[in-house]
N, C-alpha and C positions, 0 to 999 in steps of 0.2 A: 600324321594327324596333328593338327593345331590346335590345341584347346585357349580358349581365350577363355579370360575368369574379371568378372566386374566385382568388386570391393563397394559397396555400402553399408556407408557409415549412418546408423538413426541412433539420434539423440532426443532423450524422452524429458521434457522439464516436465515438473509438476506445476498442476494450478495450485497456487494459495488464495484462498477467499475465505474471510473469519469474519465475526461480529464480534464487536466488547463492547458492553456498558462501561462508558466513562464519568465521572462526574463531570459536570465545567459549567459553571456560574449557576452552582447550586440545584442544578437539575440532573438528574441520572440521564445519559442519549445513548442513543444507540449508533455505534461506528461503525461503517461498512469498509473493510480494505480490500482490497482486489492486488496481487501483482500479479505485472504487467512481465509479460513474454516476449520473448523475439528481439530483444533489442539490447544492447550493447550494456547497456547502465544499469542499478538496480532501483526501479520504481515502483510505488504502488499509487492506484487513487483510493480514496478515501469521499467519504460521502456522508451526512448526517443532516439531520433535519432541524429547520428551528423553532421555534415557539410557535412559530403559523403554521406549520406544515411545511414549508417551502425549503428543498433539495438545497445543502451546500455541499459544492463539490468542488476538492483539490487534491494534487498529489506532491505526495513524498517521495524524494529521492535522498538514497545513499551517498554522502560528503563525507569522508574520511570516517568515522566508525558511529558518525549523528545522522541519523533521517529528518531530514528540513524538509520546511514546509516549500513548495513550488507551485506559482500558479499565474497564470495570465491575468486574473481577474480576482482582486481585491475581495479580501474576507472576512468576517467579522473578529474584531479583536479577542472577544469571548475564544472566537477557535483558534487562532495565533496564541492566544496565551499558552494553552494549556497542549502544546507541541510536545512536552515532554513525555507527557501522557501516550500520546499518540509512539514516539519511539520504542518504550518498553513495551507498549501493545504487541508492535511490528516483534522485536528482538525476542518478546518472549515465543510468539506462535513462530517464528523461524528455530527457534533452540526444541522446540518439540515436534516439529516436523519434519 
């Protein structure tokens, strides 16, 4: 009698999705991070609203031990500036999950 035996291997990633209130250009916002699954690099997007109401959305990728800012499409300098911000965001909610 031949027994044949299949091996499956499941790999479980966790969703990370957080909010922080950030300050930048003197107003308290609120930051949306999401990352991103399934893919090779380590990315999250990021989302946050501006004085009008109107959705800004870019992401961050991991570049040697800094999350930079990446994006197709030009952003307000208000949200460039304050990049830094946004890293310890990331690092912190990665060191408690």
């Amino acid at each position: 009698m031949k027994l044949n035996i299949a091996l499956m291997i499941i790999q479980f990633n966790r969703n990370i999705q957080f909010t922080k209130l950030i300050k930048a250009e003197g107003h308290l916002r609120e930051f949306n991070f999401r990352k991103v699954n399934g893919i090779l690099e380590e990315l999250f997007t990021v989302d946050v609203s501006d004085d009008r109401g109107n959705r800004i959305m870019f992401k961050m990728r991991k570049e040697g031990t800094e999350w930079l800012i990446v994006t197709e499409q030009p952003v307000p300098d208000w949200v460039r500036n304050y990049s830094v911000r946004y890293n310890e965001a990331i690092e912190e909610e990665l060191r408690i999950s």
